[in-house]
C-alpha positions in Angstrom: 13.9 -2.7 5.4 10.2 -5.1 6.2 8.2 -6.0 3.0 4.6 -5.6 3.9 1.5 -7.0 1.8 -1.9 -5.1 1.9 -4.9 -7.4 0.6 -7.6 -4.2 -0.2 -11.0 -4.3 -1.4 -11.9 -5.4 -4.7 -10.1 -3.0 -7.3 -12.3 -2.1 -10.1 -10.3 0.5 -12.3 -6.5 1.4 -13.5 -7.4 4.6 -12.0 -7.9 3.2 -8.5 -4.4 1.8 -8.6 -2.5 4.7 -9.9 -4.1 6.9 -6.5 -2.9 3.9 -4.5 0.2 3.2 -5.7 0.9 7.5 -5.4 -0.5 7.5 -1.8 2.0 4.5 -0.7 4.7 6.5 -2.7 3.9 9.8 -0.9 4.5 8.1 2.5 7.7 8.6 4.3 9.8 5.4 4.7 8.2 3.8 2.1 10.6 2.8 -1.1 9.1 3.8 -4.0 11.1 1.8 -6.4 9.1 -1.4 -4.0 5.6 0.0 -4.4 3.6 -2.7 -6.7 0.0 -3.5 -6.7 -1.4 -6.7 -8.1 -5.1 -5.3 -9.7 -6.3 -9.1 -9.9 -5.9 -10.2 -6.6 -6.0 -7.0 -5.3 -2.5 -6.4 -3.5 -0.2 -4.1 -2.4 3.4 -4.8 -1.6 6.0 -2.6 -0.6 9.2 -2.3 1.2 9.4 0.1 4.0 12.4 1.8 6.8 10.1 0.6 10.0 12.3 2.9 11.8 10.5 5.9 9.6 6.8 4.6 9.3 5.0 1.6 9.6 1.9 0.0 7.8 -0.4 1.2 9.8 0.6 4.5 8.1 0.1 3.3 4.7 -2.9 2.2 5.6 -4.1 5.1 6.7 -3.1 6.9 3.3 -5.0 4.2 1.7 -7.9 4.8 3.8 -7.6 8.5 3.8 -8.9 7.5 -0.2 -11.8 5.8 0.3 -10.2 2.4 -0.1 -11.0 -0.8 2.3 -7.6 -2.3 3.8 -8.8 -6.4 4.3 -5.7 -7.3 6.1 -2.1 -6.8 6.2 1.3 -8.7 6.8 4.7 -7.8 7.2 7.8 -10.0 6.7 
């Protein structure tokens, strides 16, 4: 398992995070039980099976919603 962090746009409501937080859940790979977003600084980290997705994928979800990714690492 690789922990990734996802700095996104500026979140504004609880709302916002929930669809988030759902689309990283929803991908493949992606441990759910990991999944947790920071709302001040505007994070997203989340462990992942790089052998079943990636965080481009994620990203993608996460853009698939009309959310900005900033920049991403993995560890």
């Amino acid at each position: 398992m690789k922990k990734a962090t996802i700095q996104l746009e500026t979140l504004t409501c609880p709302s916002c995070v929930l669809k988030i937080e759902n689309a990283t859940k929803a991908v493949s790979g992606v441990d759910g039980d990991s999944v947790k977003i920071m709302f001040n600084s505007s994070k997203l980290k989340f462990d992942f099976d790089d052998e079943k997705t990636s965080v481009e994928e994620v990203e993608k979800a996460i853009s698939a919603l009309g959310f900005q990714v900033k920049k991403s690492q993995v560890k």
